[in-house]
TORKOL-4160 file (C-alpha; in steps of 0.2 Angstrom, whole numbers, padded with zeros to 4 digits, m for minus):
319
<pt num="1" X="m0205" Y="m0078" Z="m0213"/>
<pt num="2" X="m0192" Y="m0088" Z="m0204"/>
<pt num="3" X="m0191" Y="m0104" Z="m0197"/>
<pt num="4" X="m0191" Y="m0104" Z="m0178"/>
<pt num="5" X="m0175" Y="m0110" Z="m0174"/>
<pt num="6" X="m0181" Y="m0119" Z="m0157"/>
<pt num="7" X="m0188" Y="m0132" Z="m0169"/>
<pt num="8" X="m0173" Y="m0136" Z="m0180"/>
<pt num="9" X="m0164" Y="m0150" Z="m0174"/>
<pt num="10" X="m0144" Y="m0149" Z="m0174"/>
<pt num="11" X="m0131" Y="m0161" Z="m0173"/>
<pt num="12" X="m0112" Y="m0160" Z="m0168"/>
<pt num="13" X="m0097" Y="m0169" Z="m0172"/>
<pt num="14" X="m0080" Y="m0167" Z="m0169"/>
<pt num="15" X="m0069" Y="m0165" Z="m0186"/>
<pt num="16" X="m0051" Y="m0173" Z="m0187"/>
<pt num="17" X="m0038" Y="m0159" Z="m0184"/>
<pt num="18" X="m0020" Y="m0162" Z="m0192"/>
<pt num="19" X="m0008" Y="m0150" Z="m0189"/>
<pt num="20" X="m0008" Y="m0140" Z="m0207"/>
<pt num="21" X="0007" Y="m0140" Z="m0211"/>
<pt num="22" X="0005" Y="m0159" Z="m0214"/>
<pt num="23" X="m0010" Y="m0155" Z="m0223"/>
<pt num="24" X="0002" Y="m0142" Z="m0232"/>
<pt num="25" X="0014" Y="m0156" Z="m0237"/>
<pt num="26" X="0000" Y="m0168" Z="m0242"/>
<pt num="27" X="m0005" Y="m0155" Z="m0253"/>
<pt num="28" X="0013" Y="m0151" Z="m0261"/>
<pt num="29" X="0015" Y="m0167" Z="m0268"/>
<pt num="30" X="m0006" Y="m0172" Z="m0274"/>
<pt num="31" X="m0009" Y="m0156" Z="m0282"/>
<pt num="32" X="0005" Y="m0161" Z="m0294"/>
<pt num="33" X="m0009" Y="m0173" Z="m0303"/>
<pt num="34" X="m0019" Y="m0158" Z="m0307"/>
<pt num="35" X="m0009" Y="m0142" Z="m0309"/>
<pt num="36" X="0008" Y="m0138" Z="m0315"/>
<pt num="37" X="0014" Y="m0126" Z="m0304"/>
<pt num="38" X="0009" Y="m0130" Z="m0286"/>
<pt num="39" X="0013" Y="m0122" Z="m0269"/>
<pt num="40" X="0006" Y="m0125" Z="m0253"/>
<pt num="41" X="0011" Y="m0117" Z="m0237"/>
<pt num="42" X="0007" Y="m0110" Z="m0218"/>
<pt num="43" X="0008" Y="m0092" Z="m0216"/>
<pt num="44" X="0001" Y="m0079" Z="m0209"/>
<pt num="45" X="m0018" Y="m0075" Z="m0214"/>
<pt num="46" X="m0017" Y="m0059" Z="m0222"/>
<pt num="47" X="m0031" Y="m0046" Z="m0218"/>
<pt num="48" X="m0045" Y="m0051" Z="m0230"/>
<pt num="49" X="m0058" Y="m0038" Z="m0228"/>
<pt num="50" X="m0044" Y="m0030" Z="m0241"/>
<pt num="51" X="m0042" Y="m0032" Z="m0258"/>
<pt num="52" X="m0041" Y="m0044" Z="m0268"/>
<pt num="53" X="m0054" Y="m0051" Z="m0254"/>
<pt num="54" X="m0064" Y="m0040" Z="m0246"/>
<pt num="55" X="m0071" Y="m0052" Z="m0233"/>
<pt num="56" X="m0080" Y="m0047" Z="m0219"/>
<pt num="57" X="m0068" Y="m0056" Z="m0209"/>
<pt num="58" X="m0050" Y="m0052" Z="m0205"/>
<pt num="59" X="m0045" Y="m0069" Z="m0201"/>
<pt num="60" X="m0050" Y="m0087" Z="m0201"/>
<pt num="61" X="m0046" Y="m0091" Z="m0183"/>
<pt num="62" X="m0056" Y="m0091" Z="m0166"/>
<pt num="63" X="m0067" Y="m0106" Z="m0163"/>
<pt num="64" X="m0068" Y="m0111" Z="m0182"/>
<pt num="65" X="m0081" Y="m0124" Z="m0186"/>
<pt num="66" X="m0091" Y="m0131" Z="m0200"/>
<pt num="67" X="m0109" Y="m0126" Z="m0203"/>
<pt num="68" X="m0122" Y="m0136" Z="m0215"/>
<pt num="69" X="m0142" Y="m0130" Z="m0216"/>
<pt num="70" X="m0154" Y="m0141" Z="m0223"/>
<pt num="71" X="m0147" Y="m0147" Z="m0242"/>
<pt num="72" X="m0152" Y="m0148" Z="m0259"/>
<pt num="73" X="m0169" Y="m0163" Z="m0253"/>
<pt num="74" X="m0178" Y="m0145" Z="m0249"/>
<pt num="75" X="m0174" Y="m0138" Z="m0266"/>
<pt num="76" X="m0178" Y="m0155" Z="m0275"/>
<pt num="77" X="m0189" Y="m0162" Z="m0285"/>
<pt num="78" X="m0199" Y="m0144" Z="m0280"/>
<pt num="79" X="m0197" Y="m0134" Z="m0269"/>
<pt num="80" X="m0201" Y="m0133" Z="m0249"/>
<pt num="81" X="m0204" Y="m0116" Z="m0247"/>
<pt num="82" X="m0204" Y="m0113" Z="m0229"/>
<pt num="83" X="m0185" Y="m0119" Z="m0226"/>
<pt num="84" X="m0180" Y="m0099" Z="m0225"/>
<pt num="85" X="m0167" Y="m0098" Z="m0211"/>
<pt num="86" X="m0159" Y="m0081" Z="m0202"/>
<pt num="87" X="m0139" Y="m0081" Z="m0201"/>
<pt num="88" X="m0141" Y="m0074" Z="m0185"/>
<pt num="89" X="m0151" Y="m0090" Z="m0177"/>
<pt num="90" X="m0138" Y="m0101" Z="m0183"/>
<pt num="91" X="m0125" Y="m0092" Z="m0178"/>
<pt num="92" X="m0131" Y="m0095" Z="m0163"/>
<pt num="93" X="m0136" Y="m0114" Z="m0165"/>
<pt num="94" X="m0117" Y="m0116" Z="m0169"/>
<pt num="95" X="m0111" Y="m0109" Z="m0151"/>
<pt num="96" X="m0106" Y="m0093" Z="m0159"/>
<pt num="97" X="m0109" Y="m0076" Z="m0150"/>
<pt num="98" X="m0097" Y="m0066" Z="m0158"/>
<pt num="99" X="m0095" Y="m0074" Z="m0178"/>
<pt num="100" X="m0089" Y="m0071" Z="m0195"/>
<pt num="101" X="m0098" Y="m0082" Z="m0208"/>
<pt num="102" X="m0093" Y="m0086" Z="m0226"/>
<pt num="103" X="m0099" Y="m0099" Z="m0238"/>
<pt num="104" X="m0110" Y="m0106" Z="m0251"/>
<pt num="105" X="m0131" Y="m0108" Z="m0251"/>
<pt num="106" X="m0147" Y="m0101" Z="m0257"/>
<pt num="107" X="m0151" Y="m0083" Z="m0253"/>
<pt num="108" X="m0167" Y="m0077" Z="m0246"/>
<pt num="109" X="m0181" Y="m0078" Z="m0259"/>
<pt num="110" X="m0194" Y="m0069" Z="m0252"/>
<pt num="111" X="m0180" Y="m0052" Z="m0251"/>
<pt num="112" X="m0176" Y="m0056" Z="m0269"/>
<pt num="113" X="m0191" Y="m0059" Z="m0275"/>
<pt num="114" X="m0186" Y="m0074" Z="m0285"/>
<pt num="115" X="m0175" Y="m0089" Z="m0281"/>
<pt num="116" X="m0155" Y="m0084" Z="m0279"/>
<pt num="117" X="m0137" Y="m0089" Z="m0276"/>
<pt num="118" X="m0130" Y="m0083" Z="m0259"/>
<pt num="119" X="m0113" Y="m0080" Z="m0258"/>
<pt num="120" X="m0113" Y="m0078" Z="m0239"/>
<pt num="121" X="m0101" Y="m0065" Z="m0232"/>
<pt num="122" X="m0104" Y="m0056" Z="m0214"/>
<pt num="123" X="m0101" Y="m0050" Z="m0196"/>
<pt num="124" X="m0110" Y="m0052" Z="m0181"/>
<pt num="125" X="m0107" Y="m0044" Z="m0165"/>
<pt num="126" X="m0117" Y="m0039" Z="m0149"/>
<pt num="127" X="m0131" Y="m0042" Z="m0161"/>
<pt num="128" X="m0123" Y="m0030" Z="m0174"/>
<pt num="129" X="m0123" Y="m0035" Z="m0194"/>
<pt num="130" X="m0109" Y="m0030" Z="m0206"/>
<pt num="131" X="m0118" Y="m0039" Z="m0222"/>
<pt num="132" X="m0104" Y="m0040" Z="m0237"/>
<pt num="133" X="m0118" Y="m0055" Z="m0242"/>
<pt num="134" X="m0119" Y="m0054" Z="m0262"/>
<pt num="135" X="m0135" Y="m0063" Z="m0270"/>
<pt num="136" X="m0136" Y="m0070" Z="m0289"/>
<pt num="137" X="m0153" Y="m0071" Z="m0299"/>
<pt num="138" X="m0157" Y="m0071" Z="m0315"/>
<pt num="139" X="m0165" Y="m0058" Z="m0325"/>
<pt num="140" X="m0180" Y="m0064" Z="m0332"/>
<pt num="141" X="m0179" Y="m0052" Z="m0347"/>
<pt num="142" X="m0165" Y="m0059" Z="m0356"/>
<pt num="143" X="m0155" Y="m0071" Z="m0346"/>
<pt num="144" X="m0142" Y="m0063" Z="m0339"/>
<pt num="145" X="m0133" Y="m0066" Z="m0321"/>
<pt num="146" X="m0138" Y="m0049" Z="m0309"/>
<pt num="147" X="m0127" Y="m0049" Z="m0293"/>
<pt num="148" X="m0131" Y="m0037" Z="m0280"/>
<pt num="149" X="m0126" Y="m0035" Z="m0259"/>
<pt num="150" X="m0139" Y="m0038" Z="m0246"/>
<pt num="151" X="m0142" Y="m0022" Z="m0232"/>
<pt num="152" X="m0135" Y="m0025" Z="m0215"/>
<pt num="153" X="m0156" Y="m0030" Z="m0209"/>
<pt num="154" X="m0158" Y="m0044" Z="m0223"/>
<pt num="155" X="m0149" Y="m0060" Z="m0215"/>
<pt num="156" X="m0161" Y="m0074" Z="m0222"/>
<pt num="157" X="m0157" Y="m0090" Z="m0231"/>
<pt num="158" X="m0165" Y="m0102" Z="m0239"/>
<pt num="159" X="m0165" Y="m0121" Z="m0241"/>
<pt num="160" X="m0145" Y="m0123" Z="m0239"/>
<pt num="161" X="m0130" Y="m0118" Z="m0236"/>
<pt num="162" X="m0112" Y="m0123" Z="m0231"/>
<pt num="163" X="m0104" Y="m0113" Z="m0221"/>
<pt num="164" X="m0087" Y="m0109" Z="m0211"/>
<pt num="165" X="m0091" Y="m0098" Z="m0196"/>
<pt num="166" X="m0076" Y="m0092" Z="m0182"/>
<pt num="167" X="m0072" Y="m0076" Z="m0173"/>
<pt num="168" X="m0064" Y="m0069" Z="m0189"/>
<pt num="169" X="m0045" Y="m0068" Z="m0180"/>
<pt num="170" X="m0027" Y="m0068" Z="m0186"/>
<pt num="171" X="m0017" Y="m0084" Z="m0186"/>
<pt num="172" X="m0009" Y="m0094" Z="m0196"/>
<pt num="173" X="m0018" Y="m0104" Z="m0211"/>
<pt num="174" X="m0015" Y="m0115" Z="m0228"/>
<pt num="175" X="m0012" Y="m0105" Z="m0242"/>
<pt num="176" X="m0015" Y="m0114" Z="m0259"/>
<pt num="177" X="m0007" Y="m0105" Z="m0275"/>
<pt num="178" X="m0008" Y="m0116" Z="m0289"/>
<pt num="179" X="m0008" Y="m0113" Z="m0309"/>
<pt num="180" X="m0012" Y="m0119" Z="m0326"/>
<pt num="181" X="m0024" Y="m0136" Z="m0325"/>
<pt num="182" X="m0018" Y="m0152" Z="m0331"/>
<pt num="183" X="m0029" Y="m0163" Z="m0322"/>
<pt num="184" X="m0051" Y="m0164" Z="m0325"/>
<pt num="185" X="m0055" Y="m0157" Z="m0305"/>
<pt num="186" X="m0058" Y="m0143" Z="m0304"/>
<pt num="187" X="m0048" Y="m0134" Z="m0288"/>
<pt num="188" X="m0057" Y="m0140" Z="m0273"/>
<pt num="189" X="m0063" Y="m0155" Z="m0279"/>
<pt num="190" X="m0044" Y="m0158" Z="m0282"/>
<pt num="191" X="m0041" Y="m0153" Z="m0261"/>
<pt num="192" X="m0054" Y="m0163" Z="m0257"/>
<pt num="193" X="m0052" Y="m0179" Z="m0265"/>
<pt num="194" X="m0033" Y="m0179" Z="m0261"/>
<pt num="195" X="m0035" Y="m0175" Z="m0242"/>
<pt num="196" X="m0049" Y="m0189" Z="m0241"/>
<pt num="197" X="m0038" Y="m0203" Z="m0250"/>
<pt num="198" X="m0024" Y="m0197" Z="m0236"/>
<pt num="199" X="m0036" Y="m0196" Z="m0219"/>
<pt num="200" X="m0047" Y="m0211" Z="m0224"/>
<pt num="201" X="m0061" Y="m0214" Z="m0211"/>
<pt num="202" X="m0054" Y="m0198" Z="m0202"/>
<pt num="203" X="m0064" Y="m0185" Z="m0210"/>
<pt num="204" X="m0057" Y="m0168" Z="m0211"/>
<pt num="205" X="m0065" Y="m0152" Z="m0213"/>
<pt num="206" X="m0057" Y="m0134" Z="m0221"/>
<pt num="207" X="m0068" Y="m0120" Z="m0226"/>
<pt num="208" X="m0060" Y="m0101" Z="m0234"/>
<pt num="209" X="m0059" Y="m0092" Z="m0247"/>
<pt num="210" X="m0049" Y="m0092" Z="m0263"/>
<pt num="211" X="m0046" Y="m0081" Z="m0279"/>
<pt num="212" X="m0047" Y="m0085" Z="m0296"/>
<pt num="213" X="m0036" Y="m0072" Z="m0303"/>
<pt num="214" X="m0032" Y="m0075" Z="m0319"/>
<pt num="215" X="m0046" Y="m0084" Z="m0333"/>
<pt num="216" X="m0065" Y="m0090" Z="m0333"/>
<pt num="217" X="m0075" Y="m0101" Z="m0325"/>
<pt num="218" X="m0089" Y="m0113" Z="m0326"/>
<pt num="219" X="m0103" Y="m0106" Z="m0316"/>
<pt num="220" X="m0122" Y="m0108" Z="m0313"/>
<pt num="221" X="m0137" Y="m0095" Z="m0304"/>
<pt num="222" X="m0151" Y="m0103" Z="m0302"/>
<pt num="223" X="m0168" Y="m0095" Z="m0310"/>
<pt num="224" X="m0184" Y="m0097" Z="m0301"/>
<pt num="225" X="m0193" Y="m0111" Z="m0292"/>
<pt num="226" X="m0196" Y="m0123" Z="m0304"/>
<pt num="227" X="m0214" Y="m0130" Z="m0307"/>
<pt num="228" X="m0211" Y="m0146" Z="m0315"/>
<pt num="229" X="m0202" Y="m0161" Z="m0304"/>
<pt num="230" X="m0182" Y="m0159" Z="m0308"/>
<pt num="231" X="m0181" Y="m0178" Z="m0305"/>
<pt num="232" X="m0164" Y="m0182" Z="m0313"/>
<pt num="233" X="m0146" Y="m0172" Z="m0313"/>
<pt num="234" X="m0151" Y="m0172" Z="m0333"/>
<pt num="235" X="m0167" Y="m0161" Z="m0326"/>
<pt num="236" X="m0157" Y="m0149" Z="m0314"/>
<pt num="237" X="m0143" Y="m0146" Z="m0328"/>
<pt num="238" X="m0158" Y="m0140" Z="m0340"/>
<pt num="239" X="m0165" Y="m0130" Z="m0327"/>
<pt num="240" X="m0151" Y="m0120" Z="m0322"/>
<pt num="241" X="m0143" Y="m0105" Z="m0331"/>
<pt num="242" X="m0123" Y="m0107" Z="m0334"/>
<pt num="243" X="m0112" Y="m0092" Z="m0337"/>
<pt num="244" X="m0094" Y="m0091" Z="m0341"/>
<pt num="245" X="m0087" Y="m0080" Z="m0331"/>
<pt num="246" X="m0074" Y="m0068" Z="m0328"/>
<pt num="247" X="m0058" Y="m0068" Z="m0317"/>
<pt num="248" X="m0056" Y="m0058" Z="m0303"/>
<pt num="249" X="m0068" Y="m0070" Z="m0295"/>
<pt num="250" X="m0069" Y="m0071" Z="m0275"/>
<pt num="251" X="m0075" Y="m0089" Z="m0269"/>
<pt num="252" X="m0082" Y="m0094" Z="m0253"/>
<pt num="253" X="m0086" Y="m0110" Z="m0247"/>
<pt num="254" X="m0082" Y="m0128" Z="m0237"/>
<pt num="255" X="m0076" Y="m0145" Z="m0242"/>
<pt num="256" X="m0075" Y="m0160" Z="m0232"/>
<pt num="257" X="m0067" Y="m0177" Z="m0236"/>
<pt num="258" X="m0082" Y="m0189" Z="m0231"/>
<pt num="259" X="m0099" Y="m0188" Z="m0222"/>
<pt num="260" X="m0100" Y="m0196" Z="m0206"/>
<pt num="261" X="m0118" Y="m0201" Z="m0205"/>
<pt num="262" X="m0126" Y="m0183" Z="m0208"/>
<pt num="263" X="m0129" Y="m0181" Z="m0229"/>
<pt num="264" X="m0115" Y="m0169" Z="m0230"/>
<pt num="265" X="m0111" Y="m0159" Z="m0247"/>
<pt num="266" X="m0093" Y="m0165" Z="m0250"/>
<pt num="267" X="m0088" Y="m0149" Z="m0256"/>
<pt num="268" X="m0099" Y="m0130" Z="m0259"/>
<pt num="269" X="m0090" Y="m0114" Z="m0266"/>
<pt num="270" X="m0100" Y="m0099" Z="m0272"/>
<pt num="271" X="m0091" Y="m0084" Z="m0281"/>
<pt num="272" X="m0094" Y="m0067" Z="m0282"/>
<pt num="273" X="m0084" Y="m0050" Z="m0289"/>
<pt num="274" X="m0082" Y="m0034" Z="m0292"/>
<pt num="275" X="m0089" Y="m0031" Z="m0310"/>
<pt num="276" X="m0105" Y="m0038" Z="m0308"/>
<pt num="277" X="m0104" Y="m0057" Z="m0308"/>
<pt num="278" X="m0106" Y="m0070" Z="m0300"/>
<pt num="279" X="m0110" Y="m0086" Z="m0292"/>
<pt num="280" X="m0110" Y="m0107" Z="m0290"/>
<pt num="281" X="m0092" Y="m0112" Z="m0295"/>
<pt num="282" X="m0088" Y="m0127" Z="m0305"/>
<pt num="283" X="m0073" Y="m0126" Z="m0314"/>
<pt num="284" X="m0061" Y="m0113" Z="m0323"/>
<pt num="285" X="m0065" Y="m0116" Z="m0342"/>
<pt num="286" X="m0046" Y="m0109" Z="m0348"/>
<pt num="287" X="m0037" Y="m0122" Z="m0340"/>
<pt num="288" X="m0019" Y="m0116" Z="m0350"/>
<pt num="289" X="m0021" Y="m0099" Z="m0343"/>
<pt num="290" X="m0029" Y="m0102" Z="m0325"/>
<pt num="291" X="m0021" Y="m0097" Z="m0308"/>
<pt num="292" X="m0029" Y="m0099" Z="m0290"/>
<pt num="293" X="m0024" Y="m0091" Z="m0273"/>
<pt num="294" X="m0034" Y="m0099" Z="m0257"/>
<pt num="295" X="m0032" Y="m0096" Z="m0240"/>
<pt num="296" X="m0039" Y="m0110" Z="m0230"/>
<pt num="297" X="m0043" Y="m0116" Z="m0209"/>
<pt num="298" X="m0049" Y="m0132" Z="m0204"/>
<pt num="299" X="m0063" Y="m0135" Z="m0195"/>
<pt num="300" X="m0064" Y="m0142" Z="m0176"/>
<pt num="301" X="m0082" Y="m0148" Z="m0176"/>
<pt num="302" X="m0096" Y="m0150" Z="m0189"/>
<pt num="303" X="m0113" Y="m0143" Z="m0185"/>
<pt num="304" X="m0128" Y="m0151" Z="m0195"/>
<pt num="305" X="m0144" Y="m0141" Z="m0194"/>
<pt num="306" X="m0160" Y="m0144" Z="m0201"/>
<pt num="307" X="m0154" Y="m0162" Z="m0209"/>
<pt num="308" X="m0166" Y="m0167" Z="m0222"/>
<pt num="309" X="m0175" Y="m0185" Z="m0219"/>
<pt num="310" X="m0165" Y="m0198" Z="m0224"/>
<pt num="311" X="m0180" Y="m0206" Z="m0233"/>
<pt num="312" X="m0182" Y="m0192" Z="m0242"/>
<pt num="313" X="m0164" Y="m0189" Z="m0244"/>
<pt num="314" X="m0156" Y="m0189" Z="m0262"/>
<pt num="315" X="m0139" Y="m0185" Z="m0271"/>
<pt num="316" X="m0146" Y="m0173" Z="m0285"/>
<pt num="317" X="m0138" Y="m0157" Z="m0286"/>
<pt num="318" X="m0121" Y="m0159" Z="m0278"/>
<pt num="319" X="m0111" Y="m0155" Z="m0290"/>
C-alpha cells in the first residue's frame, strides 16, 4: 500500500547558499535575543552514527538538499488515507542513488497499526536499508508515549515529512551550542526567524540534527485518525497528546526562512532517545536549566513532492 511514485508530481528549486560561516556569524550575534550563552561555529562534522547521536549518517555533506512530502492538508480536517509514501521512491524522486535521510513526518500507519510520529533516520545504498527510523504512537490503554525502531524492510511514510537527504560525508558544518532561554522561541524557531530577517526574499535552507542535553521538553504524538473534522488549531491541540519530556533528546528535522511558492512548513524537528521517548518538538519547558548542541548543513535545492492543492491548502498544524 504505496503511492506509485510515477504519479507524484515533484518540483525543484534552487536554495540560496551563503557561505556558513556568515551564517555562523549571523548567528553569534541574533541568538543573543534568545539564549544566554551562545556559540556558533564551523567545524568539522563529527561522526554522528556515535553517541550522543547515533545517526545513520556519518556526515551531512554530498549533494545535500531539502525534501518536503505532502503536508499537514492530508492529515487535516480527516484524514487522506492513501498518501503512504516509501523512503526509497523519494530518495529517488530527489536525484539520490546513494542517500542518508533524516527529519520530521508521519510514520507508516498501516506498520503501526495506528497513526504515528516518525522520526526518520536511514541509509540507502545499491538498494540496501540501514533503518535507525524511530516511530511514536500512543498507547491506547492509558496514554502513554511508546517509541519503538522500524526493521531494515519497513520504509513507508505517511502524509508528511520534512526531510534533509545527502550522501551522509564528512565536511565541515554549523555547529549551534546555545544554553539557558531567555527569549519565547523555542531553539529553531530562534534560527529560523533570525536567518529569514538577515536573507530577506533569498530563502535559505539548513536541515540536521541537534541534542537537547540537559532539561525537558514540550512534545506532542499524535493518537489515532481522528473521526470528527479537526477544523481549528484549538481542534488539533485537543486532539493531540502532549508529554514533557526528558533530556538526552536526539532531534531531526529542516527549517527554512520562507516558502517560495510551494506551501512549505517553515520549520519541522521530531525527537527521539534512548530511554523510551519521544517525538514532535516544541520547546524545552526548563528554560533556566536548558542546553542545545546542533550540528547543521544547508541545503542546495529544495524538492517538493506530492504538494497538496492550493485550494485545498491550509496553515493548521504547523506549529
Amino acid at each position: 500500500m504505496v503511492l506509485d511514485s510515477k504519479t507524484l508530481p515533484v518540483e525543484k528549486k534552487p536554495l540560496h547558499v551563503p557561505p556558513l560561516q556568515e551564517i555562523a556569524n549571523v548567528l553569534n550575534e541574533a541568538l543573543k535575543s534568545n539564549f544566554e550563552e551562545v556559540q556558533v561555529e564551523v567545524v568539522d562534522c563529527p561522526d554522528l552514527t556515535q553517541q550522543p547521536f547515533t545517526l545513520a549518517t556519518k556526515g551531512l555533506h554530498g549533494s545535500p538538499r531539502l525534501i518536503e512530502v505532502g503536508g499537514p492538508p492530508y492529515l487535516l480536517p480527516l484524514v487522506q488515507r492513501d498518501k503512504v509514501y516509501d523512503l526509497q521512491d523519494i530518495a529517488k524522486l530527489a536525484d539520490m542513488n546513494l542517500a542518508t535521510i533524516i527529519g520530521a513526518g508521519a510514520g507508516p500507519y498501516p506498520y503501526a497499526g495506528v497513526n504515528c510520529e516518525g522520526m526518520m533516520n536511514l541509509k540507502i545504498e545499491n538498494g540496501k536499508v540501514d533503518q535507525q527510523t524511530r516511530i511514536a504512537k500512543v498507547n491506547i490503554k492509558d496514554g502513554s508515549a511508546i517509541q519503538e525502531q522500524l526493521p531494515n524492510n519497513e520504509t513507508r511514510f505517511a502524509l508528511l515529512a520534512n526531510l534533509f537527504a545527502c550522501e551522509g560525508n564528512p565536511g565541515q558544518v554549523l555547529k549551534v551550542h546555545v544554553k539557558k532561554r531567555i527569549g519565547s522561541n523555542d531553539f529553531i524557531k530562534s534560527m529560523q526567524t533570525s536567518l529569514a530577517n538577515h536573507y530577506g526574499n533569498k530563502i535559505v535552507g539548513l536541515g540536521g540534527t541537534f541534542l537537547l542535553k540537559e532539561g525537558k521538553a514540550k512534545q506532542h504524538v499524535m493518537p489515532d485518525f481522528s473521526k470528527t473534522p479537526l477544523l481549528s488549531d484549538d481542534n488539533v491541540n485537543e486532539w493531540l497528546n502532549f508529554y514533557n519530556m526528558s533530556a538526552p533528546l536526539i532531534a531531526v528535522g529542516t527549517f527554512v526562512t520562507g516558502e517560495y511558492d510551494l506551501d512549505l512548513r517553515l520549520q519541522h524537528f521530531h525527537s527521539f532517545s534512548h530511554h523510551g521517548e519521544g517525538g514532535h518538538y516544541h520547546i524545552d519547558t526548563t528554560p533556566d536549566a536548558v542546553e542545545y548542541l546542533g550540528y547543521f548543513n544547508t541545503g542546495e535545492y529544495i524538492y517538493r513532492i506530492d504538494k497538496p492543492d492550493p485550494e485545498k491548502s491550509h496553515k493548521l498544524g504547523r506549529d
